[in-house]
N, CA, C and O of each residue as an XYZ file, in Angstrom:
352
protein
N      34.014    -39.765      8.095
C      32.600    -40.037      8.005
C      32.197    -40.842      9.232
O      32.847    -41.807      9.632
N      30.610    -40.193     10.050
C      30.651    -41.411     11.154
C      29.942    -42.910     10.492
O      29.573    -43.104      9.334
N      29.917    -43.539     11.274
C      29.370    -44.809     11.099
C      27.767    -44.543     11.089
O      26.876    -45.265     10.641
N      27.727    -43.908     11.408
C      25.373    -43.669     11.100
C      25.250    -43.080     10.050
O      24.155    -43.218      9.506
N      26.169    -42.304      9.429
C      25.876    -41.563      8.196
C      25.056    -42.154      6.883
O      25.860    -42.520      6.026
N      23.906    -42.315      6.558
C      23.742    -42.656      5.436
C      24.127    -41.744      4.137
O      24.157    -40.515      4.201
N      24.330    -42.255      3.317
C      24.783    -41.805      1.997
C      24.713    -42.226      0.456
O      25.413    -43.226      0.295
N      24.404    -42.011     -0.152
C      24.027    -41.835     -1.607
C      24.986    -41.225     -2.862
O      25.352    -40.081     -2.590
N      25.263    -41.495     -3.593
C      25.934    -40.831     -5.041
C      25.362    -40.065     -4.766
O      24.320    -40.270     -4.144
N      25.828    -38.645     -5.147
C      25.149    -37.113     -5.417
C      24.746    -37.384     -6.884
O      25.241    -38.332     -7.494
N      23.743    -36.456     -7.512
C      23.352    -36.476     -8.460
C      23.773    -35.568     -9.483
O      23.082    -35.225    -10.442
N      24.813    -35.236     -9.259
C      25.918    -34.179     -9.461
C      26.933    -35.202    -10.670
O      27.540    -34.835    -11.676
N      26.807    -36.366    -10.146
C      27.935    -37.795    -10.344
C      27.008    -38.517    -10.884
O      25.791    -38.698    -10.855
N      28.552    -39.097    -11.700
C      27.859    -40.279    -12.464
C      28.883    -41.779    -12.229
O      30.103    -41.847    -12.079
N      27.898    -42.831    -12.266
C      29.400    -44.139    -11.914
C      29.199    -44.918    -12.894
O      28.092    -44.957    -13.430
N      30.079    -45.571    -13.252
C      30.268    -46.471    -14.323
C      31.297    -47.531    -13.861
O      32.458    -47.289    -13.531
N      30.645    -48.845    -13.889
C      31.247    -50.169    -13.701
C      32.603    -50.602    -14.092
O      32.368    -51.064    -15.208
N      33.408    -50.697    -13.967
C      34.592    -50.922    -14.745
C      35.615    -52.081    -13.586
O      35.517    -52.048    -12.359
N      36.644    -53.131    -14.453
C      36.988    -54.202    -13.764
C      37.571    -53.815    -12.812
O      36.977    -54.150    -11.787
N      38.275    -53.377    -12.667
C      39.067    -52.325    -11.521
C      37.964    -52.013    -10.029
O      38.358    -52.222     -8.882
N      36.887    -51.608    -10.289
C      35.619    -51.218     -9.644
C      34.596    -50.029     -9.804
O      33.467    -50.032     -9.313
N      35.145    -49.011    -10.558
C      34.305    -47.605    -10.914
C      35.174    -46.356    -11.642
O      36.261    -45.824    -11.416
N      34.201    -46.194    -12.547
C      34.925    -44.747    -12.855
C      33.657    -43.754    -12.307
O      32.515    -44.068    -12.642
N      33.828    -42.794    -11.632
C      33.191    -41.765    -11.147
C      33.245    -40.588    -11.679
O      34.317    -40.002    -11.528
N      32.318    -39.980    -12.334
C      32.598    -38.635    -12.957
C      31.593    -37.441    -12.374
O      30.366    -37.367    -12.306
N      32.587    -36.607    -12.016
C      31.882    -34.964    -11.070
C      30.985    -34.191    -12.396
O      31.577    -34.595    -13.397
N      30.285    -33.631    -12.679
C      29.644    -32.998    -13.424
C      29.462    -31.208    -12.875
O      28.948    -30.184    -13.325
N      30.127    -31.570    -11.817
C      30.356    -30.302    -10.634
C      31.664    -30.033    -11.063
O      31.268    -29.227    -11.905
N      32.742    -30.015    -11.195
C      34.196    -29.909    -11.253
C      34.516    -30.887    -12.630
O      35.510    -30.415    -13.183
N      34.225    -31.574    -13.052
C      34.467    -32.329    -14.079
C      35.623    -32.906    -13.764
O      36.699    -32.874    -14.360
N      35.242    -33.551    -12.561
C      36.665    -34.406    -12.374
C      36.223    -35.966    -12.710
O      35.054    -36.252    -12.970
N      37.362    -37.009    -12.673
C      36.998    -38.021    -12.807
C      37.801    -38.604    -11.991
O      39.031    -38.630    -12.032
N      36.914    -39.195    -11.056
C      38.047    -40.188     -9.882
C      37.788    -41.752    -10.273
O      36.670    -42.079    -10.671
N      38.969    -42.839    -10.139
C      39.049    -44.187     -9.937
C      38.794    -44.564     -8.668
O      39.371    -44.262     -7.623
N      37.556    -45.490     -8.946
C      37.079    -46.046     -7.492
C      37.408    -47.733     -7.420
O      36.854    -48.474     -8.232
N      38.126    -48.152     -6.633
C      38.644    -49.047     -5.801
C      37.053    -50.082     -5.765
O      36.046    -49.424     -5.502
N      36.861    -51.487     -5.996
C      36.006    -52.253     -5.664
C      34.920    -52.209     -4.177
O      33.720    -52.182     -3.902
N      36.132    -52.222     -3.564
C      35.578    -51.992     -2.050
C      34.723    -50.789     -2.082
O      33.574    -50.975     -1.681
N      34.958    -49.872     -2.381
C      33.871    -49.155     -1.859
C      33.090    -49.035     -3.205
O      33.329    -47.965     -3.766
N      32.399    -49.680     -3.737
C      31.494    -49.795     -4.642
C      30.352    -50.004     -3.550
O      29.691    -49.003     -3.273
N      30.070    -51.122     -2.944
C      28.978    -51.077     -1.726
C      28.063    -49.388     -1.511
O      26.904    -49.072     -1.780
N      29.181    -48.625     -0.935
C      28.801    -47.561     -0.230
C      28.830    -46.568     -1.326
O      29.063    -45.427     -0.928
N      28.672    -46.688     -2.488
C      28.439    -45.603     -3.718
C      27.100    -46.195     -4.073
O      26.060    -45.593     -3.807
N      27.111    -47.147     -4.559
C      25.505    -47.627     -4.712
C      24.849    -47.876     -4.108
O      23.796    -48.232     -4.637
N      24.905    -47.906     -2.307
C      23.942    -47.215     -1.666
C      22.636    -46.769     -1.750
O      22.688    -45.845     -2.562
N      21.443    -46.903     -1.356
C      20.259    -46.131     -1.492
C      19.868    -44.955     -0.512
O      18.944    -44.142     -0.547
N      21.036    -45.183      0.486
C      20.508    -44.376      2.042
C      19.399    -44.759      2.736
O      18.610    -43.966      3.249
N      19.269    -46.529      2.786
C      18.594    -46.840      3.398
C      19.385    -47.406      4.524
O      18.916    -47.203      5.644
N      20.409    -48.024      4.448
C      21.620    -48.169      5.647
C      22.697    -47.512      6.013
O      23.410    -46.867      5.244
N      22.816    -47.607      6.855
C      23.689    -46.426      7.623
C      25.387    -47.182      6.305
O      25.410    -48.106      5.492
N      26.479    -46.173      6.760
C      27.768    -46.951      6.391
C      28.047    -47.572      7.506
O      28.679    -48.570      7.160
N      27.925    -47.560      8.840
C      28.139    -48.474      9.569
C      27.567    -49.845      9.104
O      28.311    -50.825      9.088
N      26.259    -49.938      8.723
C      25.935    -51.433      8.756
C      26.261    -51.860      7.325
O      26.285    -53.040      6.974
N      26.532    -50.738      6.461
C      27.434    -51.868      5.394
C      28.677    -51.996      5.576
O      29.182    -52.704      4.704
N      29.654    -51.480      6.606
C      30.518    -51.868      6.581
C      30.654    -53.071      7.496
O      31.697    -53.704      7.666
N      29.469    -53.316      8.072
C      29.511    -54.625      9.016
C      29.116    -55.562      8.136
O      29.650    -56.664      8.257
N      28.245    -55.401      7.198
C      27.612    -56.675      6.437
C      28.918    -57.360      5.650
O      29.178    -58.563      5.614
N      29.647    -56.309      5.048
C      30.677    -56.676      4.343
C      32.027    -57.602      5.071
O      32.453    -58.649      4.583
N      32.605    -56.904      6.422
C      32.673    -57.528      7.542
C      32.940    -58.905      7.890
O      33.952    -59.605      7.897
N      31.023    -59.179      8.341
C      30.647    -60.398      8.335
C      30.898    -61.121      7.211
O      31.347    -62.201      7.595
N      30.822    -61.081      5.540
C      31.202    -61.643      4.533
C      32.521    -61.651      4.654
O      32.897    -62.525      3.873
N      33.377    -61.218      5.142
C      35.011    -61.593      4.482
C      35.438    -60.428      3.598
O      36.470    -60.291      2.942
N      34.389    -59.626      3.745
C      35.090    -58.536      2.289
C      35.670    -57.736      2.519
O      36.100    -57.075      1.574
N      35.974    -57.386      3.728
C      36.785    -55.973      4.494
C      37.274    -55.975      5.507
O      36.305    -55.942      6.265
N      38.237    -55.993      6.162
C      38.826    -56.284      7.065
C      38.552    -55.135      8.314
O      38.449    -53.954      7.980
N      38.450    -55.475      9.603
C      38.113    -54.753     10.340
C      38.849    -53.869     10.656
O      38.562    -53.040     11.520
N      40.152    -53.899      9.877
C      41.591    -53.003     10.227
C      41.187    -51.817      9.362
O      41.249    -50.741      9.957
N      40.813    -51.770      8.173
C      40.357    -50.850      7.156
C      39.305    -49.806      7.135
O      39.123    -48.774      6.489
N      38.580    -50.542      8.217
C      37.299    -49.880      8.532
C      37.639    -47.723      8.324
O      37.303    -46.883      7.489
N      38.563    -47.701      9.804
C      38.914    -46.358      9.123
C      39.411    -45.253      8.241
O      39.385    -44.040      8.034
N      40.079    -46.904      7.680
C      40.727    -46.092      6.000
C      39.230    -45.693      5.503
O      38.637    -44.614      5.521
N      38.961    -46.618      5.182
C      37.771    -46.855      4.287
C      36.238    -45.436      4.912
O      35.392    -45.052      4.105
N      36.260    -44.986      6.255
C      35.277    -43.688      6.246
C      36.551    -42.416      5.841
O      36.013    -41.318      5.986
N      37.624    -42.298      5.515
C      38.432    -41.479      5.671
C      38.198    -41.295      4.034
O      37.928    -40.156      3.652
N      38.261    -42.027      3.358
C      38.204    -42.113      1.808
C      36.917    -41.655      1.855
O      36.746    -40.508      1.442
N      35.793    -42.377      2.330
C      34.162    -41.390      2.311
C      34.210    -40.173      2.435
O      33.901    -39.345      1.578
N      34.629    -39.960      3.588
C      34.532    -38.770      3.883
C      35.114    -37.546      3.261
O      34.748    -36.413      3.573
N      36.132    -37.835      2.275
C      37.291    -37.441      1.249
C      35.844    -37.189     -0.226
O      35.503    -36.104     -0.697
N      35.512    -38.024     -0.458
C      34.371    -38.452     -1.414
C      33.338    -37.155     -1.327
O      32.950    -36.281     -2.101
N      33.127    -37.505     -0.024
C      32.006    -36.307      0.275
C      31.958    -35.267      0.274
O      30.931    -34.589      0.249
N      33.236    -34.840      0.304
C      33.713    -33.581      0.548
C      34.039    -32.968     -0.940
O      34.253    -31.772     -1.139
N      34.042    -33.944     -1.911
C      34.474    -33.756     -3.021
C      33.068    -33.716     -4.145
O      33.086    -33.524     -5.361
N      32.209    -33.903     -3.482
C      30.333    -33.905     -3.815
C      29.666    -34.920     -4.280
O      28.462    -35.138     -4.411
N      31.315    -35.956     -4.685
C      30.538    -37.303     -5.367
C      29.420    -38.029     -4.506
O      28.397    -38.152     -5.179
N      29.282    -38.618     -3.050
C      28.598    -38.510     -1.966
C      27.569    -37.401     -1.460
O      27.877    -36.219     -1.306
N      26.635    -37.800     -1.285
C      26.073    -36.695     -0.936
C      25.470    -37.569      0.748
O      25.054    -38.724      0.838
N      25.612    -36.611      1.810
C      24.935    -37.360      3.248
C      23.709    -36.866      3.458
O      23.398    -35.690      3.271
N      22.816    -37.936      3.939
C      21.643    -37.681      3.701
C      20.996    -37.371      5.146
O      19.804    -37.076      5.238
């Protein structure tokens, strides 16, 4: 995923809060993926900021390490591809 991409839950998906960080369910494939805390940010999303600047805001807070950065669009981009994401 690049860093300008804005992005949004598809409406395809549904998320649900859980301690862990999300359960995600496809309504497209009826899959159900476990989502990791960290990227809770960039699922609830409005597509009003790019993922670059939430991954900087987060960043700047301490919440993500700058080493992760490309794990973390590689998993998006994995996401997206899978419809839970939709790029806007």
């Amino acid at each position: 995923m690049d860093r300008d991409s804005r992005i949004r839950l598809s409406t395809t998906a549904s998320l649900r809060r859980e301690a862990f960080g999300a359960l995600v369910y496809s309504y497209k494939d009826r899959r159900l993926l476990f989502i990791d805390q960290r990227l809770l940010p960039y699922l609830t999303s409005d597509g009003t900021r790019t993922v670059g600047e939430i991954a900087d805001s987060l960043a700047a807070e301490g919440n993500i390490p700058g080493s992760r950065l490309e794990k973390t669009m590689a998993l998006l981009e994995g996401l997206r591809r899978k419809g839970v994401l939709d790029e806007l």
